[in-house]
N, C-alpha and C positions, 0 to 999 in steps of 0.2 A: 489762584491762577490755574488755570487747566495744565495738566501735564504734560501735555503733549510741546507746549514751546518749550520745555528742558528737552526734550527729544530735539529739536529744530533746535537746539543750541549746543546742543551734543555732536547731532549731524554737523555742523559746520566744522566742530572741532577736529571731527573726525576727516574728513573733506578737506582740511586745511593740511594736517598733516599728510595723510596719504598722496594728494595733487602734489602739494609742495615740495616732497623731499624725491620724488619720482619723477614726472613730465615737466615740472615747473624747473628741479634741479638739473638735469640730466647734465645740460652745455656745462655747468660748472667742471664737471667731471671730464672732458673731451681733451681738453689740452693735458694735464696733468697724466689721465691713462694711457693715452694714446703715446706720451714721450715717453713715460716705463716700457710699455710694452713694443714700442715700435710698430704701433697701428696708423693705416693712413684713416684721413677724416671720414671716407666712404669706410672700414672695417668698423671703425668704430663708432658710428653712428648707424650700423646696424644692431649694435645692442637693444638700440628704441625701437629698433624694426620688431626685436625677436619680444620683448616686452607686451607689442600690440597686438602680434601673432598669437603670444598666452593668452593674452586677455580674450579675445576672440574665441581660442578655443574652449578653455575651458569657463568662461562667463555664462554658458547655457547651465552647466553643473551645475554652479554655483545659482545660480536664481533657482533650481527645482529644489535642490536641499534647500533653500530658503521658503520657501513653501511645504515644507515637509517635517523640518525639525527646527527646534527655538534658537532665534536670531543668537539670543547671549551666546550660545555652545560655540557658533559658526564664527561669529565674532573674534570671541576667547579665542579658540583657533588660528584664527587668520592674524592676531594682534602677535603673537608668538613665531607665528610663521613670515611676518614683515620684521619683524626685529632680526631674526636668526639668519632674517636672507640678506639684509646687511651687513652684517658680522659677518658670513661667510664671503660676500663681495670684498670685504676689505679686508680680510686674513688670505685669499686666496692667489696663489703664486700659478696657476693654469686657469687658461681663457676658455678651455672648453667648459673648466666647470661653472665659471662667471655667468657663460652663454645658458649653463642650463638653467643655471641661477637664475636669472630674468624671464628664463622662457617659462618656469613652470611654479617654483615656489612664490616668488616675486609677483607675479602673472597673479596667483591665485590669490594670495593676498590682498591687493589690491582692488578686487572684486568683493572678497569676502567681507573684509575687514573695512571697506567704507562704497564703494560707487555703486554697489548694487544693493547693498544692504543697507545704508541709509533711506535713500528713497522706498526701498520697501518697507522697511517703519514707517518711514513721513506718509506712504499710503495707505497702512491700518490707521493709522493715528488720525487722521485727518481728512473728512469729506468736507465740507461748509469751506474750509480755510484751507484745500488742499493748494490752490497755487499759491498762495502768499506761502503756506508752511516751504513749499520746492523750494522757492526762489531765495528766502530769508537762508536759508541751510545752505543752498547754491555759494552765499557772500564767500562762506569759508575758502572754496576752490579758488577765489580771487585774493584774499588775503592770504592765502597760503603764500603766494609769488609776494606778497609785502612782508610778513614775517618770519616766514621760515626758511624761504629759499636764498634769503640774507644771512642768515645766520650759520645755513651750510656751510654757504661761500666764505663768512670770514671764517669757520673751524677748518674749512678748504686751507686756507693761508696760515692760518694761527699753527695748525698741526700736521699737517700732511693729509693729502684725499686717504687712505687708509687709515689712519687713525681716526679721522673723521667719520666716518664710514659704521666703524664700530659704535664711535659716541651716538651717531643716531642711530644705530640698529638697537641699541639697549636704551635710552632716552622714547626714541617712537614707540617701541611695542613697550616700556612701561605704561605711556599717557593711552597709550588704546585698550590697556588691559584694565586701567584704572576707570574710562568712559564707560567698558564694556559692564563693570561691575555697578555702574548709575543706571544704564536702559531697563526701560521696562518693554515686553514684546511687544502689548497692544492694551488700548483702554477696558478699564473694568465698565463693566454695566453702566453703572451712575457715568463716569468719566464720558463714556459714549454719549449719554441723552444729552448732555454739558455740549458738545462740540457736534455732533450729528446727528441735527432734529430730526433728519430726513433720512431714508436710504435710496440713493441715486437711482436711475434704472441702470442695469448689471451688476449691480454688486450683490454678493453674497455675504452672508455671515459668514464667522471665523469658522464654525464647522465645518464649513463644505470643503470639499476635497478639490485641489486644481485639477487644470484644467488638460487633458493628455497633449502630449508636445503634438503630436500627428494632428488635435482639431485646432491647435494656436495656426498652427503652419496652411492649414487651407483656411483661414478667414483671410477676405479680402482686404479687410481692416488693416490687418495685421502687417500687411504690404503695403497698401498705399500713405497707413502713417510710417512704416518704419524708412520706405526708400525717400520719402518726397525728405521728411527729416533727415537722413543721411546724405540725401546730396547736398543740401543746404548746409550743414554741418562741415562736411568735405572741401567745399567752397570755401567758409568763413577761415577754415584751419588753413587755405592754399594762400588764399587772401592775405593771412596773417605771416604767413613766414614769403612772402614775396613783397611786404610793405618798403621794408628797410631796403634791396634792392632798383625797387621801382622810382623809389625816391632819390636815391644816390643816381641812375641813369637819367632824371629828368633834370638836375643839375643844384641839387639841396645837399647841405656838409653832412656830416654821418650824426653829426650830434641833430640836426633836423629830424634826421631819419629816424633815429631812435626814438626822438620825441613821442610821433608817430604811435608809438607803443606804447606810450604812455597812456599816449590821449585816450586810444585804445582801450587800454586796461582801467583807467577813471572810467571812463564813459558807459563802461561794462557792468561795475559798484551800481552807478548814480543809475544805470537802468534795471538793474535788481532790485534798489531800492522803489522806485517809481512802481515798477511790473508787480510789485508784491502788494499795492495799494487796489491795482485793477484786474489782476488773473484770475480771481472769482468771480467777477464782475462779467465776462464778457466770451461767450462762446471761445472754447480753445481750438478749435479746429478754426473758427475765423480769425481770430488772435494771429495763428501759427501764420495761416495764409497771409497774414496781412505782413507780416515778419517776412516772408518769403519772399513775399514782394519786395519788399525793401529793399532783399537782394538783389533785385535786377535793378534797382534806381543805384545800389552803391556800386555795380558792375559799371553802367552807361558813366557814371562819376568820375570813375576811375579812369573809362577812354578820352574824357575830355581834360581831367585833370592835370595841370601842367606845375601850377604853385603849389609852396606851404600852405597857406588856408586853404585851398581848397581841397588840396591832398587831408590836409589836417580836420576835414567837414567830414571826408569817406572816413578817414581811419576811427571817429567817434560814432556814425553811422556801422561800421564792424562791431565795433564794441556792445551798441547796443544787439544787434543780431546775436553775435557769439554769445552775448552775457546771459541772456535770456530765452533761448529758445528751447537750450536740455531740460530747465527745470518744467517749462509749460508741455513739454514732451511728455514728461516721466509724469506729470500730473491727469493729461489725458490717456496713458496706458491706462491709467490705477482708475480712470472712469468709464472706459469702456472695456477693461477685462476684468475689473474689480479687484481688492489687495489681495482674494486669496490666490489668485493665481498672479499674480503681479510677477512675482520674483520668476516664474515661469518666464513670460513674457518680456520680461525686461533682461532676463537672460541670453534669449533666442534672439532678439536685437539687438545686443554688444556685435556678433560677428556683421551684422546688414549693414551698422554705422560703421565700424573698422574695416571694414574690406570697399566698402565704396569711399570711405574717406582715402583710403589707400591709394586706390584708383584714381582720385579725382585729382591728389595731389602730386602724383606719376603724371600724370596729364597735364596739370603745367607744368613741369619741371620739363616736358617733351615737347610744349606748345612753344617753353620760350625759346629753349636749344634749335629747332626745324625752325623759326620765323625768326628770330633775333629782335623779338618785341612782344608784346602783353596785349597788341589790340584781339587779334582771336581768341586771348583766354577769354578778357572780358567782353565782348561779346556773347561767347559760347556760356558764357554763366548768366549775363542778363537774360537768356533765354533760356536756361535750363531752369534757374529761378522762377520765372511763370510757370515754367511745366510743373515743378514743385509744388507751387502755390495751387496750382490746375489740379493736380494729383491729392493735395490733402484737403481741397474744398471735394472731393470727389468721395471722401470718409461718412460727409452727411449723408449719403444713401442710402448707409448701412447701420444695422441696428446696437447698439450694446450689447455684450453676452449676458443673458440673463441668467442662464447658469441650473 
């Protein structure tokens, strides 16, 4: 068997944990901190603010060092450094230090230690099967919210959030230092001809040296994939924490509403599953668009949507959008910049997708407060969606870097 799917099985492990015990866990933690400390729900739910803000900033770092020195080291690093920032989170009696906690060690971890340094492996590893390798490693980030974010919760109840806290700060960074010590950086010679008969147009060999941030940042490419995917993305996440509202004001029980999430989070699996059969298969910039579009049929869904089924049609319609559009993202970076500058690239796009998801989700949260309803959000998304879709069918224009 090629090596490269122990990589893609690595990735997921890795994916599972780092999502899981971070964005996937955060809410467990809100009731429980916020009564110690005497936080309102707005102070403490800026901790996830100051987490996205790290990530953002320092995620461009992190992809050039990943381009520059071997994944294990960075890895090793970062697994040690997500453990320690738990243990300091739940030993720690001052909020300023908590704050830094998230904004910077935490922040970087997170990057280092799996969302940006997975997919940069899965893009040396893999040209022929590079979207089925994204999407199959993607599963983790979904199963993380199935078995790990359970498991917080009951050591949540079983031990106290601080005790908790510790267990997975020393539990996570062993199972990542233990992953770290299975990768291998990229395939040998033979392992290559096995999986990449071919070298795409833009890619480079491992030799070549990336690519300087100053010529990523003037390719046009480089814009029209990273914004049209960042709105889209920004959408799916507004979409996603305004479900359970929209449904309880249209007149369905809160166990309706949750469902919702459910469906959601199935229908996300079952289309990773499916997307991982046809993502080599089928141009990714039309894929993407055609995904995009989606968007604006589950926006117009959403203004007409009044029941359960039919609300429960959109909410599996999200799932497939959410579930599957990062990995076909991060598989067309690694084909039009190629892996050695990947980690470059996919660095310098954490801040484009976080700061316009930022935005987009400020913008409902202001659309509903000013109109005391959802038909202007979704509208203004059914149509930002085509622009989307207009903007990354606007990518075939331009050429690969060939380097």
């Amino acid at each position: 068997m090629y090596f490269g799917w122990n990589i893609v099985a690595l990735g997921a492990v890795v994916y599972m944990i780092v999502i899981g015990a971070t964005f996937n866990a955060f809410g467990l933690f809100v009731l429980p901190v916020s009564a110690e400390f005497g936080l309102s729900r707005a102070n403490m739910n800026s901790g996830l603010i100051l987490l996205n803000f790290g990530n953002a900033v320092f995620a461009p770092l992190v992809g050039r060092l990943l381009d520059r020195i071997p994944a294990r080291r960075i890895m090793a690093a970062a697994a040690l450094l997500f453990g320690l920032s738990f243990v300091t989170l739940g030993l720690s009696r001052s909020l300023w230090l908590s704050a830094a906690v998230m904004a910077v060690p935490l922040a970087i971890a997170i990057s280092a230690a799996g969302t940006i340094t997975v997919s940069a492996l899965l893009a040396r590893w893999f040209t022929a099967r590079r979207g089925k390798a994204m999407m199959l490693a993607a599963m983790g980030m979904s199963f993380g919210s199935i078995a790990v974010t359970p498991l917080i919760g009951w050591l949540v109840h079983a031990q106290g959030w601080r005790t908790a806290l510790v267990i997975l700060g020393v539990a996570s960074g062993a199972v990542l230092l233990i992953v770290t010590a299975l990768v291998r950086e990229r395939p040998g010679e033979e392992e290559g001809r096995i999986e990449q008969p071919a070298t795409p147009a833009g890619q480079r060999g491992a030799s070549g040296a990336p690519m300087p941030v100053a010529a990523v940042l003037r390719m046009p490419q480089f814009w029209s994939i990273g914004i049209s995917t960042a709105l889209v993305l920004g959408m799916a996440q507004a979409i996603s924490i305004t479900l359970v509202p929209l449904a309880v004001g249209e007149g369905l029980t809160l166990l309706q509403a949750t469902t919702l999430i459910s469906i959601s989070g199935g229908s996300a699996i079952a289309a990773k599953l499916l997307m991982s059969q046809v993502a080599d298969r089928i141009d990714r910039i039309i894929l993407l668009a055609l995904l995009f579009a989606l968007g604006a049929l589950i926006s117009g869904g959403f203004l007409v949507s009044r029941s359960f089924p039919a609300l429960a049609a959109c909410a599996a319609m999200v799932g497939v959008c959410s579930g599957t559009v990062a990995p076909i993202f991060y598989a067309l970076l690694a084909d039009r910049f190629g892996p050695t500058s990947f980690g470059t690239v996919r660095g310098l796009m954490t801040p484009v997708t976080a700061l316009t998801g930022a935005v987009v989700v400020r913008f409902a949260g202001e659309t509903y407060d000013r109109t005391g309803g959802y038909d202007l959000l979704f509208g203004t998304f059914a149509v930002t969606s085509l622009a989307a879709a207009a903007l990354m069918l606007a990518t075939r224009l331009t050429q690969p870097y060939r380097g």
